[in-house]
C-alpha positions as CSV (number, residue, x, y, z in Angstrom):
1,X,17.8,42.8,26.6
2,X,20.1,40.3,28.1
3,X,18.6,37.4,26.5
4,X,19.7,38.7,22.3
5,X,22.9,36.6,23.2
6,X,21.0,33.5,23.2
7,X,19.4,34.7,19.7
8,X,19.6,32.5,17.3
9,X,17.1,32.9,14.9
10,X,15.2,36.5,14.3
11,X,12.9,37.0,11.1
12,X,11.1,40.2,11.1
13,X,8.9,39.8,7.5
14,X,9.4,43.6,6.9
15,X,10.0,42.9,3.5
16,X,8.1,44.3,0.7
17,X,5.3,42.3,-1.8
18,X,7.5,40.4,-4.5
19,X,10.6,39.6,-2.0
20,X,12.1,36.4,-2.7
21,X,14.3,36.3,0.5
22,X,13.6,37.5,4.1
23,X,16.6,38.8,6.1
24,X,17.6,37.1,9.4
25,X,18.7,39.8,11.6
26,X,20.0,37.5,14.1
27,X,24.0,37.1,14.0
28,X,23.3,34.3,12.6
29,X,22.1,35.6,9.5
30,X,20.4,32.4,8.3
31,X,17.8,34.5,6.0
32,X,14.9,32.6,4.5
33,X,14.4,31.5,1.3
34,X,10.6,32.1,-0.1
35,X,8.4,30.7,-2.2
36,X,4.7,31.8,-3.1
37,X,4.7,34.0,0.1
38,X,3.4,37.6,0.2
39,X,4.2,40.7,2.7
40,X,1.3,42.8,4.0
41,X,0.5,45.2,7.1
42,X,1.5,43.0,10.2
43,X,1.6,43.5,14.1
44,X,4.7,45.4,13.8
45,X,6.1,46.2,10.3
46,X,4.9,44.1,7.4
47,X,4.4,40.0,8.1
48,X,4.5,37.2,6.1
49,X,1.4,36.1,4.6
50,X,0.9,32.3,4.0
51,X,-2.1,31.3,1.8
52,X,-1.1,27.2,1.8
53,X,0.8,27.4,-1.2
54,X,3.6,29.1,-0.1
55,X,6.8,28.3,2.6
56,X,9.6,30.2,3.9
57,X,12.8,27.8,3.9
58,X,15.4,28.7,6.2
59,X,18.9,26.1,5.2
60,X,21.3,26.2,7.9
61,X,20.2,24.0,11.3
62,X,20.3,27.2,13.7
63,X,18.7,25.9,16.5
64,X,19.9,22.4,18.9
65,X,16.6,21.1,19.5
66,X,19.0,18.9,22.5
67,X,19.5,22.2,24.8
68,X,16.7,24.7,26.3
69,X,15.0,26.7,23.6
70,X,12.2,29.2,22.7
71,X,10.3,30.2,19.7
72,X,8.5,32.6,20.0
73,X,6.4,34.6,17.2
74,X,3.5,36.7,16.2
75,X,0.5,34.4,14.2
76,X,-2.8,35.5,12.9
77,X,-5.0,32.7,11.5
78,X,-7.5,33.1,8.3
79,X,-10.7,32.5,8.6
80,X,-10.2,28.8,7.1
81,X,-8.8,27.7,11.0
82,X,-10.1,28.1,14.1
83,X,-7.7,26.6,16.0
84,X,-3.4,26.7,16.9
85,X,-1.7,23.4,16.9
86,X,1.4,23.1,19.1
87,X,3.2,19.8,18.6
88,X,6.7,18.9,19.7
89,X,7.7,14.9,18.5
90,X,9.9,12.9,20.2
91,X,11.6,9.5,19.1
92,X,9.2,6.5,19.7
93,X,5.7,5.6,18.9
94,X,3.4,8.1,20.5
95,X,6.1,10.1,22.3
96,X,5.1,13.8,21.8
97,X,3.7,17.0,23.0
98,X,0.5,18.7,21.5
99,X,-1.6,21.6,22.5
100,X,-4.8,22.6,20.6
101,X,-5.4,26.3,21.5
102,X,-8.8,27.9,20.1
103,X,-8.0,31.6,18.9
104,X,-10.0,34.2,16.8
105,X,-9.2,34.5,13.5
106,X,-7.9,37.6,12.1
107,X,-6.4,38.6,15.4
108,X,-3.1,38.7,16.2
109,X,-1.8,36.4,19.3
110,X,1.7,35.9,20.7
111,X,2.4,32.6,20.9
112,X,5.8,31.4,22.7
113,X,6.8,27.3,23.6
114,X,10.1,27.1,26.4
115,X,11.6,23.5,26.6
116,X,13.9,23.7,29.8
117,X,14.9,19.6,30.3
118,X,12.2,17.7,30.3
119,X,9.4,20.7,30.9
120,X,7.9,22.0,27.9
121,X,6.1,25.8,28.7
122,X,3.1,27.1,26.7
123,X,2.4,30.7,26.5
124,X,-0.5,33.1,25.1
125,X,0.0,36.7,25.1
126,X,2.5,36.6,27.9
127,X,0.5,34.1,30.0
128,X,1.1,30.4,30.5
129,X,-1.6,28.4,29.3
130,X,0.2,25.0,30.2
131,X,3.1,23.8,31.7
132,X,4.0,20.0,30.5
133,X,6.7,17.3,32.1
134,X,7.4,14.9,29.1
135,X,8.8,11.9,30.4
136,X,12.4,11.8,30.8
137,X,12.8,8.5,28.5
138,X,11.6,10.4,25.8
139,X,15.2,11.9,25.4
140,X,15.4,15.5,23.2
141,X,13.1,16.6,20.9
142,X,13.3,15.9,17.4
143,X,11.0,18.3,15.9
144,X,8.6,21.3,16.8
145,X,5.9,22.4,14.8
146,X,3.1,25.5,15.1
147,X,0.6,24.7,12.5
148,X,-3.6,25.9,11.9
149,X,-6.2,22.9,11.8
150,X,-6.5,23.5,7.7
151,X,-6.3,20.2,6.4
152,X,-6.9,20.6,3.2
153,X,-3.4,21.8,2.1
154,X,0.4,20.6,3.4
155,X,1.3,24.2,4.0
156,X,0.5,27.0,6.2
157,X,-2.5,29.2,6.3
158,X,-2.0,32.5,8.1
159,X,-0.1,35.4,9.2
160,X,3.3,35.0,10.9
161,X,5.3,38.3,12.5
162,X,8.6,38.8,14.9
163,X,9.2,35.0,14.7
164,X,12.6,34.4,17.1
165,X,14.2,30.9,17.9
166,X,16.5,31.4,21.4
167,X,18.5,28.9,23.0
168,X,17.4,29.6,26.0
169,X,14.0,28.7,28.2
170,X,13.1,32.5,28.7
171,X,11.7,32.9,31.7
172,X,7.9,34.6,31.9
173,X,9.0,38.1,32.9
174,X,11.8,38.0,29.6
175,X,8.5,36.6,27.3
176,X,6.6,39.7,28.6
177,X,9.8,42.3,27.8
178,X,9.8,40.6,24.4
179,X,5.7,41.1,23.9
180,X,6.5,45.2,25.4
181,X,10.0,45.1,22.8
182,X,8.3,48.1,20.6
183,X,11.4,50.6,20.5
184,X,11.4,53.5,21.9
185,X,12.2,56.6,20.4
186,X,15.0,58.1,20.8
187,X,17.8,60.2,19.0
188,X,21.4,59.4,18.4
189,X,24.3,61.4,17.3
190,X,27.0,59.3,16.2
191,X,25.8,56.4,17.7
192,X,25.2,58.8,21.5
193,X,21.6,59.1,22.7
194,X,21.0,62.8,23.1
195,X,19.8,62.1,26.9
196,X,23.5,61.6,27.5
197,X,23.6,65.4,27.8
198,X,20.2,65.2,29.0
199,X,18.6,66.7,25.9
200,X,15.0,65.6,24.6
201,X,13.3,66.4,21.6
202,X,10.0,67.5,22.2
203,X,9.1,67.9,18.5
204,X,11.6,66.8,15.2
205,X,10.2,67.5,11.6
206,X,11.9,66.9,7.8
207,X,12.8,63.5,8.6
208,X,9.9,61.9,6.4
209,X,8.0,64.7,4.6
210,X,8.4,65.2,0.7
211,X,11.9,67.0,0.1
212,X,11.9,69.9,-2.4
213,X,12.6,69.5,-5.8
214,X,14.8,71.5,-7.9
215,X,13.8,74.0,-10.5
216,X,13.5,71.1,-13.6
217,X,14.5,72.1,-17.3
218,X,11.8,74.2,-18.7
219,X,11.1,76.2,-22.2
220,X,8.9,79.0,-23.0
221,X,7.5,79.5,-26.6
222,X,5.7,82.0,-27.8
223,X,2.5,82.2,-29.0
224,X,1.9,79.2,-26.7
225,X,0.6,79.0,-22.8
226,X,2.5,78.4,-20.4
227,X,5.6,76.7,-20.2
228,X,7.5,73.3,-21.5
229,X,8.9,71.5,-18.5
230,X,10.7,68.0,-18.3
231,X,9.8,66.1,-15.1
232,X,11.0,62.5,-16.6
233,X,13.7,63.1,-14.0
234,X,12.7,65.1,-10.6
235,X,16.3,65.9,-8.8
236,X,15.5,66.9,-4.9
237,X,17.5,69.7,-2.7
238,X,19.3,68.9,1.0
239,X,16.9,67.7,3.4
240,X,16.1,70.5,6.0
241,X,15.6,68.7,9.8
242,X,14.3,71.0,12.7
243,X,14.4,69.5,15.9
244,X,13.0,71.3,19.0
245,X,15.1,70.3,22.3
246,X,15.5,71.2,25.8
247,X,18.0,70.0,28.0
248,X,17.4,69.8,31.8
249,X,20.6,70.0,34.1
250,X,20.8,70.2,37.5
251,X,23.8,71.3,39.3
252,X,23.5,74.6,38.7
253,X,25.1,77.2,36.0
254,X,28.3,75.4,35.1
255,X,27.1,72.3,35.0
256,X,24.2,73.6,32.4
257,X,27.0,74.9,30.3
258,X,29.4,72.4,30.1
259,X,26.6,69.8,29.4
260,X,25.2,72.1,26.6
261,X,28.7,72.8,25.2
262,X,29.9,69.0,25.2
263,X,26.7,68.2,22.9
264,X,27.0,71.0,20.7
265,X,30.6,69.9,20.1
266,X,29.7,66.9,18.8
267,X,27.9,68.6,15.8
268,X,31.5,70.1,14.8
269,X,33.8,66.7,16.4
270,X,36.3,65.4,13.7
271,X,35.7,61.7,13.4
272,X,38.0,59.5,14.9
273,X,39.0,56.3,12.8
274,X,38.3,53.1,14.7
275,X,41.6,50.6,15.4
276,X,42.2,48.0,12.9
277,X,40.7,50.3,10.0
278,X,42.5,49.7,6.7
279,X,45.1,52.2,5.0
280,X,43.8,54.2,2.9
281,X,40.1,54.3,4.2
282,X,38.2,57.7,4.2
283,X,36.9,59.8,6.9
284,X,33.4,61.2,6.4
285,X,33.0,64.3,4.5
286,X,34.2,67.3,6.9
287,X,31.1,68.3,9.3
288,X,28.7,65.3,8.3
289,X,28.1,63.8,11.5
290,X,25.1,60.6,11.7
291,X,22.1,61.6,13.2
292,X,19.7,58.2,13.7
293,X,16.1,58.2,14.8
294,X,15.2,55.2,16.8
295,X,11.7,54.0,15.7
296,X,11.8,50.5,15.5
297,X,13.8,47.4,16.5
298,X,15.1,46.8,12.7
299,X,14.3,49.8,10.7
300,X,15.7,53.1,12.2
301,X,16.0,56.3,9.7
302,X,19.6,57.6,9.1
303,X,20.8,61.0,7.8
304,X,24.2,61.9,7.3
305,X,23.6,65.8,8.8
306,X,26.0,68.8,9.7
307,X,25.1,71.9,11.6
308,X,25.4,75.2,9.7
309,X,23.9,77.7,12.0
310,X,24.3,79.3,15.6
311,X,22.2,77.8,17.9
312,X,20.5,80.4,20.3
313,X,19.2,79.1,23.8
314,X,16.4,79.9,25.8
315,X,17.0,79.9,29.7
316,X,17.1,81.5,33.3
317,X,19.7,81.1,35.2
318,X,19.8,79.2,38.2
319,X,22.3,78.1,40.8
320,X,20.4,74.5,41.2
321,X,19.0,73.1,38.4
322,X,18.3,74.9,34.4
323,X,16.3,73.9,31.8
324,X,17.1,75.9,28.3
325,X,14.8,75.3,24.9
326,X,17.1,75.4,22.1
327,X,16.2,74.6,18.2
328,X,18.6,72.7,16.3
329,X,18.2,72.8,12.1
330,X,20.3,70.3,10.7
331,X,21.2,69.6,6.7
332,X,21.5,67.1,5.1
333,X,23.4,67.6,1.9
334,X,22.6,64.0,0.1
335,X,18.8,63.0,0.7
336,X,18.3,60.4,-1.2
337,X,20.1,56.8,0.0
338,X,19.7,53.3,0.8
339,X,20.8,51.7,3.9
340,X,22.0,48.3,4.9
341,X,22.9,46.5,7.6
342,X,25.7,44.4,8.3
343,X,26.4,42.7,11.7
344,X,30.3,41.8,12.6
345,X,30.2,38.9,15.5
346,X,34.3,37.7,14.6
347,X,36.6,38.0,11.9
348,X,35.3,35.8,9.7
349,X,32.3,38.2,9.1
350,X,33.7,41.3,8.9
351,X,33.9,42.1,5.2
352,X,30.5,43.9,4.0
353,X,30.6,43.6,0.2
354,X,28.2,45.5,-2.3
355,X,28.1,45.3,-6.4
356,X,26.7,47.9,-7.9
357,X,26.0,49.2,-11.7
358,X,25.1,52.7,-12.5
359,X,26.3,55.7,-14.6
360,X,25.7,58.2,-11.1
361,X,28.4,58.4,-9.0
362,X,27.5,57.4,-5.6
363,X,28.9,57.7,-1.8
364,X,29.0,55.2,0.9
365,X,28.9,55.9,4.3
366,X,30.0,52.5,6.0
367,X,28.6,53.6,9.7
368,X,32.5,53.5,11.2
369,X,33.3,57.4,10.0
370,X,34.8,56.1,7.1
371,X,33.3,56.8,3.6
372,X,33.9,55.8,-0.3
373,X,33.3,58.6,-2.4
374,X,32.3,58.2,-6.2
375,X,31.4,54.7,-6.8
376,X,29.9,54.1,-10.0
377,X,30.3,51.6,-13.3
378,X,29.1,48.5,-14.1
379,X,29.5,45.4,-11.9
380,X,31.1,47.4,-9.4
381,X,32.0,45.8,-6.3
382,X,33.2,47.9,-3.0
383,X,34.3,46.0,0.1
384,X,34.8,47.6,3.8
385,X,36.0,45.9,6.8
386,X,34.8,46.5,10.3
387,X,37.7,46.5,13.3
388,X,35.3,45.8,15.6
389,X,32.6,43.5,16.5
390,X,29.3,45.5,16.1
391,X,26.0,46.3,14.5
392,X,26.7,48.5,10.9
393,X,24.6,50.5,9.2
394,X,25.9,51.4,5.6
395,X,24.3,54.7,4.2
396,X,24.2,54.7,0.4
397,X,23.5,57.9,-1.3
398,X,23.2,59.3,-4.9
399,X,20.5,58.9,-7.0
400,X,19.6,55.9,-6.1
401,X,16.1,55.4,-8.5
402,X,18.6,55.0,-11.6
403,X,21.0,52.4,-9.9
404,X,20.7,49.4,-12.7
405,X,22.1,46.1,-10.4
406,X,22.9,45.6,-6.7
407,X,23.6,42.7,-5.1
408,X,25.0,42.8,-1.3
409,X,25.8,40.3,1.6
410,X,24.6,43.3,3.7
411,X,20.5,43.2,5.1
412,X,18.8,45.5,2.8
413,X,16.8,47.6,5.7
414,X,15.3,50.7,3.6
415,X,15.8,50.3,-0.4
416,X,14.9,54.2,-0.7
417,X,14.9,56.4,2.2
């Protein structure tokens, strides 16, 4: 969407029960501070859960209140308020905005507030509700608040999800592709939607079902049933992925097979190392190439994959357009991983930094085709910088239950995956 240069502010509340900080996934990267606050089941993802006690403190001043801006967020009230309270102060006695809106409670409503100037725009669900012209001697803003009519405690009472701060009035039809912004699916190979070669996936399995686990250590006695068997420590074989696809081509025979050709190729393409990356940096383990399932705006699922079979097509030629069905089963050797984020707006943020303490030895994938093989020690710390500007996803694989300490200026997006 045009308007994510204008983000400022983007707080998801995917975190898990017992976070103490929510990640900003804004450039920004102004996370929140929390205190008291819970995580459950939200309108997308977890939210955060406010129960009056508890606040989310976010330190650096992201957003000039003297410029057009939006907020705009998820909310659910409790069933302590009946009501939304929209207030934006001014300097002066008696110089503000406020809106009393009457919602459900336990029902999720998208609430957005546009200051363009002097006009201040109200929005339910993707509908204005008001539309306000605060006197021009009122000058800017000097405070907005979104608060429940519980008055019996200083501090928030409900559910908040998706909050973003833009500065930018977003006009109505932007406000509506934020309240449609659920991701589409889609499948990437290196960072390349399949459709590019105008393959679709009608069906993909392995990417979230149990994996298998190796044969543990086990002892048979006699005179005794059965068997001794040690599962203090469950180790896990490659991931198997099947995807079914079929590519639709028109132009005829050649251009089916050049189109089929140039995305098969990718599966066996040599990585090419972006400019500006450091001597010494590795490429990827030969063959692994990043296969990235779209499913959500900040949470996609990542597998470091190779192709080790043929891969047979189903078609009939035609001299206009061919559709072929094909099966692709990819591997993927390590399974088991954690994946950050890391988002590179200049040079000053480049660096991703992790410190890490375990006896396994563990592999980094920094999202660039560049790896680090065999980390491991105690109070570890790995740096990587990106050439270019860019969103990073760093793939951390191993086994990753035993890791002891880690500590990262990266967004933790899945802890286990």
């Amino acid at each position: 969407m045009a308007q994510e240069q204008y983000l400022v502010l983007h707080l998801p509340f995917d975190e898990a029960e017992g976070a103490a900080t929510t990640y900003d996934f804004s450039s920004n990267r102004a996370d929140g501070v929390l205190t008291n606050a819970h995580f459950e089941a939200g309108k997308q993802g977890n939210c955060i859960n406010y129960n009056g006690t508890a606040k989310c403190e976010v330190q650096p001043s992201v957003l000039n209140l003297s410029k057009e801006f939006t907020l705009c967020a998820w909310v659910k009230l409790h069933e302590v308020s009946e009501h939304l309270i929209v207030l934006v102060n001014y300097s002066g006695v008696d110089h503000y905005y406020k809106s009393v809106i009457a919602l459900q409670p336990d029902t999720w409503y998208f609430v957005t507030l546009t200051r363009d100037g002097n006009v201040l725009c109200l929005y339910l669900n993707g509908s204005m509700l008001e539309r306000a012209v605060v006197p021009s001697s009122y000058g800017n803003p000097i405070g907005v608040s979104i608060a429940q009519d519980c008055y019996n405690t200083e501090l928030g009472h409900g559910c908040v999800d998706e909050l973003k701060l833009y500065q930018k009035a977003l006009s109505q039809e932007e406000l509506m592709d934020e309240l449609d912004n659920t991701k589409q699916l889609a499948y990437l190979l290196d960072g390349i939607d399949f459709k590019t070669y105008g393959v679709c996936v009608s069906k993909g399995k392995g990417f979230t079902d149990g994996l298998k686990m190796k044969d543990p250590l086990k002892v048979e006695f006699n005179g005794y049933h059965g068997e001794a068997i040690d599962l203090t420590r469950p180790r896990f074989e490659a991931r198997e992925i099947t995807l079914e696809c079929f590519i639709d081509k028109a132009g005829g025979k050649m251009a089916f097979v050049q189109a089929m050709m140039e995305f098969l190729e990718q599966f066996h393409a040599k990585h090419q190392l972006p400019n500006g990356t450091p001597a010494g940096a590795e490429l990827c383990a030969a063959g692994l190439h990043r296969l990235t399932l779209d499913i959500h705006p900040t949470k996609p699922l990542i597998y470091e994959v190779y192709l080790p079979d043929a891969t047979n097509v189903d078609k009939e030629w035609n001299d206009k357009r061919m559709i072929g069905t094909f099966t692709l089963t990819l591997r993927e050797p390590e399974p088991v991983k954690r994946v950050l984020k890391h988002m590179r707006t200049s040079e000053a943020n480049k660096r991703i930094s992790i410190t890490i303490t375990t006896t396994k030895l563990v592999n980094i994938y920094w999202g660039d085709g560049t790896t680090t093989q065999d980390v491991c020690g105690t109070n570890v710390t790995v740096t990587h910088d990106y050439a270019s500007n860019g969103e990073y996803y760093a793939v951390i694989t191993g086994v990753i239950e035993e890791i002891e300490a880690f500590a990262t200026n990266a967004i933790v997006v899945w802890n286990k995956l």
